[in-house]
C-alpha positions as CSV (number, residue, x, y, z in Angstrom):
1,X,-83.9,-66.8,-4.8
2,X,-80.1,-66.5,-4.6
3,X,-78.6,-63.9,-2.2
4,X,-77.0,-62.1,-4.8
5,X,-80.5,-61.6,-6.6
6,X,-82.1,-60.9,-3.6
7,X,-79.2,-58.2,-3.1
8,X,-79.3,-56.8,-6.5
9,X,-83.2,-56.8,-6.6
10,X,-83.3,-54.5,-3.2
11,X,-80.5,-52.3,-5.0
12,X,-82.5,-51.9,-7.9
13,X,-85.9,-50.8,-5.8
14,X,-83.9,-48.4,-4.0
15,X,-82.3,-46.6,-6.5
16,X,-84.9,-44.1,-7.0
17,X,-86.0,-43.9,-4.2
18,X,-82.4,-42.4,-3.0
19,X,-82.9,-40.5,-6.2
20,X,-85.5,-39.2,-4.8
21,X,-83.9,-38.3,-1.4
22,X,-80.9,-36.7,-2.9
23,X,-83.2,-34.7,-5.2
24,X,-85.1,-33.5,-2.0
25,X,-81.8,-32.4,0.0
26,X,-80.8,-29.0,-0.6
27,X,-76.9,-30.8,-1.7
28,X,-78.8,-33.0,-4.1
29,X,-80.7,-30.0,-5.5
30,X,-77.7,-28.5,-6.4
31,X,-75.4,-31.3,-7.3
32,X,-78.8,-32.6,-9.6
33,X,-79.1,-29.7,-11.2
34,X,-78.6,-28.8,-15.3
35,X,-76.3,-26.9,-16.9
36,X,-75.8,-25.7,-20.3
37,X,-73.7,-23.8,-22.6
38,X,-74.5,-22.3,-25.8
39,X,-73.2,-19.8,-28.6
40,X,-74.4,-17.2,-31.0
41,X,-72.6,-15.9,-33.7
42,X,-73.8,-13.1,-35.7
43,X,-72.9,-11.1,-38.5
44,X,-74.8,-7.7,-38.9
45,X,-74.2,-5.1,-42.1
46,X,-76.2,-1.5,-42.3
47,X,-75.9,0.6,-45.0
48,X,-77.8,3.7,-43.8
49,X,-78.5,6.3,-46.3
50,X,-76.7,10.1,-44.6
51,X,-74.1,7.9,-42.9
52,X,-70.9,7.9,-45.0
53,X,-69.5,4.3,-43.7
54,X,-71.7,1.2,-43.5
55,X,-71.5,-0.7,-40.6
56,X,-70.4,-4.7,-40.0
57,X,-70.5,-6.5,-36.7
58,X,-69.5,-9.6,-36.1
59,X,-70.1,-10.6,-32.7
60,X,-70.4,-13.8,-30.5
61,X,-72.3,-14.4,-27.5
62,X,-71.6,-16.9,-25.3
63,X,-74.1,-18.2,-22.2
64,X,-73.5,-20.4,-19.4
65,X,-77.3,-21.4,-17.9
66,X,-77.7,-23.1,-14.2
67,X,-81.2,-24.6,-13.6
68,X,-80.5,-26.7,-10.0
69,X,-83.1,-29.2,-9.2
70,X,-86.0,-28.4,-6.7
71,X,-85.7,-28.5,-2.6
72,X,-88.9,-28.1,-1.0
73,X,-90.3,-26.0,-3.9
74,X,-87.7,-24.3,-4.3
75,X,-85.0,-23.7,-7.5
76,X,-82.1,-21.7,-8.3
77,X,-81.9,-19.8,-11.9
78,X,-78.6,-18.5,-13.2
79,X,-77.8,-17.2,-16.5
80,X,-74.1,-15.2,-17.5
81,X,-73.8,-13.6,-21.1
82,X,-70.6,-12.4,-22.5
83,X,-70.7,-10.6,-26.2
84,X,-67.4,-10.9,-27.8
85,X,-66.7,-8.5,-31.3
86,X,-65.1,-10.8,-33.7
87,X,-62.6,-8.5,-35.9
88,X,-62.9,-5.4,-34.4
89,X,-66.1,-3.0,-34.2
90,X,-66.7,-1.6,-37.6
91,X,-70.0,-0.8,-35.7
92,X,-72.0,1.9,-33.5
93,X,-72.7,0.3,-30.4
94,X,-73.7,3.4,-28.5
95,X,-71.5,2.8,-26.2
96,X,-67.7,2.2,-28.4
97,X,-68.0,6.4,-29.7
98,X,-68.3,4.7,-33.6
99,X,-71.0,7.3,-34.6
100,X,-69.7,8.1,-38.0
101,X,-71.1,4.4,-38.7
102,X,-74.6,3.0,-38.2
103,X,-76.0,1.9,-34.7
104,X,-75.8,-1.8,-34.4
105,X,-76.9,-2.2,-30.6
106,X,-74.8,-5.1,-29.1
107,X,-72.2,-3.8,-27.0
108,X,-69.7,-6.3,-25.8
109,X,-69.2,-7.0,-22.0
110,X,-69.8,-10.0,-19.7
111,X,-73.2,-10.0,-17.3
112,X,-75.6,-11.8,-14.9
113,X,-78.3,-12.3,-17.4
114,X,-80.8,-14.0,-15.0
115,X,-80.4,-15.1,-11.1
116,X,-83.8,-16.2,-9.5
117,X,-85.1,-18.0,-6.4
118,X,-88.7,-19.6,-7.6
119,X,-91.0,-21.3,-5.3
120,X,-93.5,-23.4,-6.9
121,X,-96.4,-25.6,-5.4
122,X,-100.0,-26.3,-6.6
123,X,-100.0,-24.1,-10.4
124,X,-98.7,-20.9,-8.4
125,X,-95.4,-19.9,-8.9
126,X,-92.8,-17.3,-7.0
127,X,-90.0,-15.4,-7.9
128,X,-87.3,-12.9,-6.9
129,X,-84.3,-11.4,-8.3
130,X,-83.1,-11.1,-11.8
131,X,-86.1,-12.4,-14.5
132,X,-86.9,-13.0,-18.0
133,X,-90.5,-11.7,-18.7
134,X,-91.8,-12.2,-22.0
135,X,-95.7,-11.4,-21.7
136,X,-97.9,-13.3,-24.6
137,X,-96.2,-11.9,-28.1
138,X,-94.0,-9.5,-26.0
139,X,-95.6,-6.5,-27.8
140,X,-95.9,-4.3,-24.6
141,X,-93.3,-6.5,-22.6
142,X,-90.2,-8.7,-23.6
143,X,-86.5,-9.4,-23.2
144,X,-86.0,-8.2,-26.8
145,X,-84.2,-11.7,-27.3
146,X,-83.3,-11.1,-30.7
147,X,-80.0,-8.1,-29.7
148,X,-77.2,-10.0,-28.2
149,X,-77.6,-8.4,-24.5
150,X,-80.9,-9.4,-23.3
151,X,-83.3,-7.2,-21.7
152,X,-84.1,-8.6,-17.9
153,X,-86.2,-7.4,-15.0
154,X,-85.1,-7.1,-11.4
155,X,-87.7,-7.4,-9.1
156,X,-90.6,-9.9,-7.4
157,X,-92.8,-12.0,-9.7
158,X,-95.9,-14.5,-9.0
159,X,-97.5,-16.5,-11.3
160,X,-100.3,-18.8,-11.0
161,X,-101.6,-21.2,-13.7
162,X,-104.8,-23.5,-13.5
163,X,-105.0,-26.4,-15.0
164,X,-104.1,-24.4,-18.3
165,X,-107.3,-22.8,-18.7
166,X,-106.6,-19.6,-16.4
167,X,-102.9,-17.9,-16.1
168,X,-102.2,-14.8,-14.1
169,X,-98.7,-13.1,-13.8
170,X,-98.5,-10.3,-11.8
171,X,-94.6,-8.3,-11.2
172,X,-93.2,-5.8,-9.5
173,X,-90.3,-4.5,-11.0
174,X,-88.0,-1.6,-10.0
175,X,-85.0,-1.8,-12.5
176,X,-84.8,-2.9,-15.8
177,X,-81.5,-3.9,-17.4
178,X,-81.8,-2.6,-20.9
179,X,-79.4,-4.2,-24.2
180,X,-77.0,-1.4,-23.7
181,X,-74.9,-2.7,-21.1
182,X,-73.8,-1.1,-17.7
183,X,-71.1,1.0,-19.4
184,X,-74.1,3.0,-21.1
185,X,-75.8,5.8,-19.4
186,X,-79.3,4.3,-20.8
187,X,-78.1,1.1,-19.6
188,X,-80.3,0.4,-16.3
189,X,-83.6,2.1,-15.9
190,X,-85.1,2.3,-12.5
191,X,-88.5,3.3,-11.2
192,X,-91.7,1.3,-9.9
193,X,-93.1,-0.9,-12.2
194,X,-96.2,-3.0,-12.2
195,X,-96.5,-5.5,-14.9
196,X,-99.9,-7.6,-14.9
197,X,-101.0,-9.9,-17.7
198,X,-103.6,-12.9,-17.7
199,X,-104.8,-15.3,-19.9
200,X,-108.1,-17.2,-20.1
201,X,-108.8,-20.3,-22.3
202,X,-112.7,-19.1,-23.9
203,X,-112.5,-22.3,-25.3
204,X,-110.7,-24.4,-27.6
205,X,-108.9,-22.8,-30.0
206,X,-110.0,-19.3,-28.7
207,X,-108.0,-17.3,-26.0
208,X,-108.7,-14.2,-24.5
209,X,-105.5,-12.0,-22.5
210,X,-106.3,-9.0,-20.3
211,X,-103.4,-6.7,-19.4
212,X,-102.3,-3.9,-17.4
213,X,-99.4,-1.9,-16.9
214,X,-98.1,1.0,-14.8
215,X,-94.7,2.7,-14.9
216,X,-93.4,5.3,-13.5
217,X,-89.6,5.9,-14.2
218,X,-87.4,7.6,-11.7
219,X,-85.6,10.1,-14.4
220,X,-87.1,8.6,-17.6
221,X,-90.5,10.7,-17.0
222,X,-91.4,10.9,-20.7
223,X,-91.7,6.9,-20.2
224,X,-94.3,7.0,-17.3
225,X,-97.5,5.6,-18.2
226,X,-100.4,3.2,-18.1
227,X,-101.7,0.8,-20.3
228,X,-104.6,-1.2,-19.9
229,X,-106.1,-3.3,-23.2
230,X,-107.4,-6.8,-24.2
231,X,-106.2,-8.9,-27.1
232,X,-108.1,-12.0,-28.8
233,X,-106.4,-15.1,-30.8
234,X,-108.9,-18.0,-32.0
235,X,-109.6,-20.0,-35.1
236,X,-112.7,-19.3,-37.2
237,X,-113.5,-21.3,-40.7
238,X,-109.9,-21.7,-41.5
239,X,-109.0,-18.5,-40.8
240,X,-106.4,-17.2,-37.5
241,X,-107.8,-14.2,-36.2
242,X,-105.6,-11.5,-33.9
243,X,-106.7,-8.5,-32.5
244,X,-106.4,-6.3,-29.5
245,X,-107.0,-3.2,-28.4
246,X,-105.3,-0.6,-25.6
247,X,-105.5,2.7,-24.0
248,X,-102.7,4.5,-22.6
249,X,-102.2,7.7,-20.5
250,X,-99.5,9.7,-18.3
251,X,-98.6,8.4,-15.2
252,X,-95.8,9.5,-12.7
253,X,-94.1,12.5,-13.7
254,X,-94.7,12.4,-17.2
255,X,-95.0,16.3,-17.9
256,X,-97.5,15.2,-20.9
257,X,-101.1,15.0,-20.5
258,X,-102.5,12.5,-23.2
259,X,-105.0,9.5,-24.2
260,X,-103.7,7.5,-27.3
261,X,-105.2,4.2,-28.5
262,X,-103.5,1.2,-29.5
263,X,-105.3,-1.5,-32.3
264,X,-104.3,-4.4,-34.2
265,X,-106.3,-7.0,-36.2
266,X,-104.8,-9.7,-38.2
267,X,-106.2,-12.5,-40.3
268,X,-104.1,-15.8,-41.5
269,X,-105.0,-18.9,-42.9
270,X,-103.0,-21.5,-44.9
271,X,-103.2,-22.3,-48.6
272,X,-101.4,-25.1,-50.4
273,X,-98.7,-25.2,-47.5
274,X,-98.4,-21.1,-48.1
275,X,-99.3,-19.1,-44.8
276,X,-100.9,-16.2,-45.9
277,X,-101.2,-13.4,-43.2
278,X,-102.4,-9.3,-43.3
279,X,-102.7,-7.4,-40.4
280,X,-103.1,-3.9,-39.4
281,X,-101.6,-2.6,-36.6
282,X,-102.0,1.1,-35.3
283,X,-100.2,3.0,-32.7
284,X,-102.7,6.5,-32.1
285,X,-101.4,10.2,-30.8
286,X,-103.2,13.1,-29.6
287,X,-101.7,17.0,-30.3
288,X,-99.8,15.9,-27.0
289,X,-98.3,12.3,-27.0
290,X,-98.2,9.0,-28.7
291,X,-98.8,5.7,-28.1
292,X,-95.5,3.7,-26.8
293,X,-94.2,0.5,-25.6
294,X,-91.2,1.0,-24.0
295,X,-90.4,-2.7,-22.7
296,X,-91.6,-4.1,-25.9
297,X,-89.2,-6.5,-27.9
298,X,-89.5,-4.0,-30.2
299,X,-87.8,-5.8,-33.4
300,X,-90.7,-8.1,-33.8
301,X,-92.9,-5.6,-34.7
302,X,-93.0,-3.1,-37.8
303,X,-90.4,-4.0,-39.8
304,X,-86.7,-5.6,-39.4
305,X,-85.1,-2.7,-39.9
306,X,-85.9,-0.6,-36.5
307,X,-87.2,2.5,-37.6
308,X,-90.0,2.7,-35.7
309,X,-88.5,1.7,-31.9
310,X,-89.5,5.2,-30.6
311,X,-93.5,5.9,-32.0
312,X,-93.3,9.2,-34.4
313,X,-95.6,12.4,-32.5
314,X,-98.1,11.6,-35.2
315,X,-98.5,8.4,-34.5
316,X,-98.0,4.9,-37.1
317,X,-100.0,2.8,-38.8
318,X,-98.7,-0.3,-40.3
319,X,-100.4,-2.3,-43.3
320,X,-98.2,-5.4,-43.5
321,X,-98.9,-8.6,-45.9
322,X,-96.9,-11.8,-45.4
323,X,-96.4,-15.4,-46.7
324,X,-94.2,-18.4,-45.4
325,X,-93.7,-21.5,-46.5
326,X,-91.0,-24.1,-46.5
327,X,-88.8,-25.3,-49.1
328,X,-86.8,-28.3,-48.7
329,X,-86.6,-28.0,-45.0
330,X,-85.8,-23.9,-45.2
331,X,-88.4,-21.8,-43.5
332,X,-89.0,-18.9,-45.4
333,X,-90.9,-15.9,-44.7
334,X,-91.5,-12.9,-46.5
335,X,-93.1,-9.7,-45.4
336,X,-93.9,-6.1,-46.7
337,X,-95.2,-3.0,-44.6
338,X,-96.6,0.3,-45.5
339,X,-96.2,2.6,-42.8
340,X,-98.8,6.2,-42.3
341,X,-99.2,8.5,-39.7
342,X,-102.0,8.2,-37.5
343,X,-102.6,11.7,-36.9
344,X,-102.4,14.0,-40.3
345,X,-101.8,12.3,-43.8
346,X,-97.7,11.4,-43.6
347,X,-96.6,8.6,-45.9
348,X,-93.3,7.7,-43.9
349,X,-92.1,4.6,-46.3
350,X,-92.3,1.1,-47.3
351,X,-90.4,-2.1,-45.9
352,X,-89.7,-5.8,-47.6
353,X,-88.4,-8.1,-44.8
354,X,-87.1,-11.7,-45.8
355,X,-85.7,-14.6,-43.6
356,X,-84.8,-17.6,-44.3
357,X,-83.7,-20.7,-41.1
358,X,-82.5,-24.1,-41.1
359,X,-82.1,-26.9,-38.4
360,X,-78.9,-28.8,-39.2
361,X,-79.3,-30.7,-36.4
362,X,-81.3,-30.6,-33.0
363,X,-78.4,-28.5,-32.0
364,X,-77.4,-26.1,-34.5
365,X,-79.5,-23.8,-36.6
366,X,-78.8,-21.3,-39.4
367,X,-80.7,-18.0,-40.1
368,X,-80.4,-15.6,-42.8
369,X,-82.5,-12.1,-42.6
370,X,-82.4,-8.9,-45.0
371,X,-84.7,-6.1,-44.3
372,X,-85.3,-3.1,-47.1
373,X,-86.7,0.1,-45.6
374,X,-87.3,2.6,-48.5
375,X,-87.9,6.2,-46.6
376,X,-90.9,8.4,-48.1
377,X,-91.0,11.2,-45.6
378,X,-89.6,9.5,-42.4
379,X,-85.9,8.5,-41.5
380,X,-83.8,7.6,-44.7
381,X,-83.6,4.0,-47.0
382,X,-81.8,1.7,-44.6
383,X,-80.6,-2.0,-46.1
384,X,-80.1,-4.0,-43.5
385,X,-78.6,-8.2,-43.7
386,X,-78.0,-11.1,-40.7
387,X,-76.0,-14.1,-41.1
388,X,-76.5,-16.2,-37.8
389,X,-75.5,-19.2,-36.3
390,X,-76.5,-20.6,-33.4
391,X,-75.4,-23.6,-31.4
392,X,-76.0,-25.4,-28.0
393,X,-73.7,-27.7,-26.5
């Protein structure tokens, strides 16, 4: 063989294995890692029945993401937001003193949306600093992704996760950075928080989560509580079945003493490319307290148009029925609620939510929402419409 194959043959089996040694110096963990930029533009209108002017924001966030490669086990996380209102703020942002118009909760300001030093090795994973927890669904806990400002968790995590068939995630958190920015007196809210969620595989195509979780806010005390409950997902005949169940009470300081339950059951299957869904889902009260999930991503659940983020004293039930299908590329889904009381015999209203996204490319996507809330005897008829674009360089 000629020297300069020989040459170029020994260059070529030692390329990754310097690869490999840069990516295993702390430099080369750095220097390796990824970074990404990305953009979300939104445009949010409210026309709020009592409120004389609707409201229009038109805001832009902006993220710049760090992932470094791994040294020893160990990675770096860093996220920064900044929220930008395009045109002015035609808008309540609890925080800008608009209140003559509709709230619309993305303030603008720039922050450390997530800064974490992980360790991983053999399925268990651990974690300090600034985190994004989103447990299962994110119906008791979330970063309520959906509001520009992200809802984040300072504290310790560990997770451990075998062989996909067992996961436990266990936190302790003692502030949580809410969407309302720093310049809002709700914006941080500190305390001792214990966060527990796990996940066992029954068996294929069935999954059973336990969880458990303990707060007990510093000045907040009407938020202190535990919740411990179990929630099924497996596939029966055709069918997707959903349920869980809950039981909260005061902890901390909370000056209430109460037991409320928390239910859901929901059946889906698909028919001619349709997905059909109905589902129940039921948040109890006793003459003293309600059920509530404060670190929730709270938009996800009964209806689009948010008027259900605090639980009424009474209590809500929510009878939903939904279908999506797609249409030329164009997911569409459509959904209507009837919300009740739990406790006594309150009709509070009806809701129609509609959405409708598109992929342009594996880089861009398009999403239109509109969400009708038609008041019976709670809050007033609230129209609500999205336009959104969302990009990623």
């Amino acid at each position: 063989m000629k020297p300069c194959v020989i040459a170029l043959s020994v260059g070529l089996s030692l390329a990754p294995m310097q690869t490999l040694l840069a990516q295993e110096s702390l430099s080369g963990a750095i220097q390796n890692g990824d970074v990404d930029l990305s953009f979300r533009y939104r445009s949010e209108f409210v026309d709020q029945q009592g409120i004389d002017e609707d409201a229009l924001a038109n805001t832009l966030k902006t993220r710049f993401a760090y992932q470094s490669g791994a040294y020893q086990g160990l990675k770096l996380a860093l996220e920064v937001d900044n929220v930008t209102a395009i045109g002015g703020e035609t808008y309540n942002s609890t925080v800008n003193g608009h209140i003559q118009r509709p709230v619309v909760a993305d303030p603008t300001g720039t922050e450390v949306n997530l800064a974490t030093l992980s360790w991983q090795r053999d399925g268990m994973n651990l974690s300090l600093g600034r985190h994004r927890i989103n447990h299962g669904d994110q119906r008791f806990v979330g970063g309520v992704g959906w509001r520009q400002n992200e809802q984040t968790f300072d504290g310790y995590r560990a997770q451990y996760n075998a062989a996909n068939t067992l996961k436990l995630d266990y936190s302790y958190i003692y502030n949580i950075n809410r969407i309302f920015g720093d310049d809002s007196a709700n914006g941080n809210l500190k305390g001792d928080f214990h966060l527990l969620h796990g996940h066992y595989q029954l068996a294929e195509g069935h999954q059973l989560t336990g969880f458990g979780y303990w707060l007990d806010f510093d000045q907040a005390h009407a938020l202190s509580t535990q919740t411990l409950g179990l929630s099924y997902q497996g596939k029966l005949a055709g069918l997707t079945l959903k349920a869980s169940y809950a039981t909260q009470q005061d902890n901390g300081d909370n000056s209430k003493d109460y037991s409320a339950d928390y239910k859901m059951l929901e059946v889906s299957t698909i028919l001619a490319g349709v997905n059909l869904k109905a589902g129940m889902e039921n948040l109890g009260a006793d003459n003293d307290g309600a059920f509530i999930t404060p670190l929730a991503t709270l938009h996800k659940f009964q209806g689009f148009a948010d008027k259900f983020l605090n639980t009424p004293p009474e209590g809500i039930q929510d009878l939903y029925l939904g279908l999506g299908s797609s249409l030329s590329d164009i997911k569409l889904n459509l959904t209507w609620h009837q919300y009740d009381s739990d406790r006594g015999s309150i009709d509070y209203g009806d809701e129609w939510n509609l959405s409708a996204g598109y992929k342009l490319n594996a880089k861009v996507s398009l999403l239109v929402k509109y969400a009708n809330y038609q008041a019976d005897e709670f809050a007033t008829d609230t129209d609500k419409l999205w336009l959104m674009v969302s990009a990623k360089l």
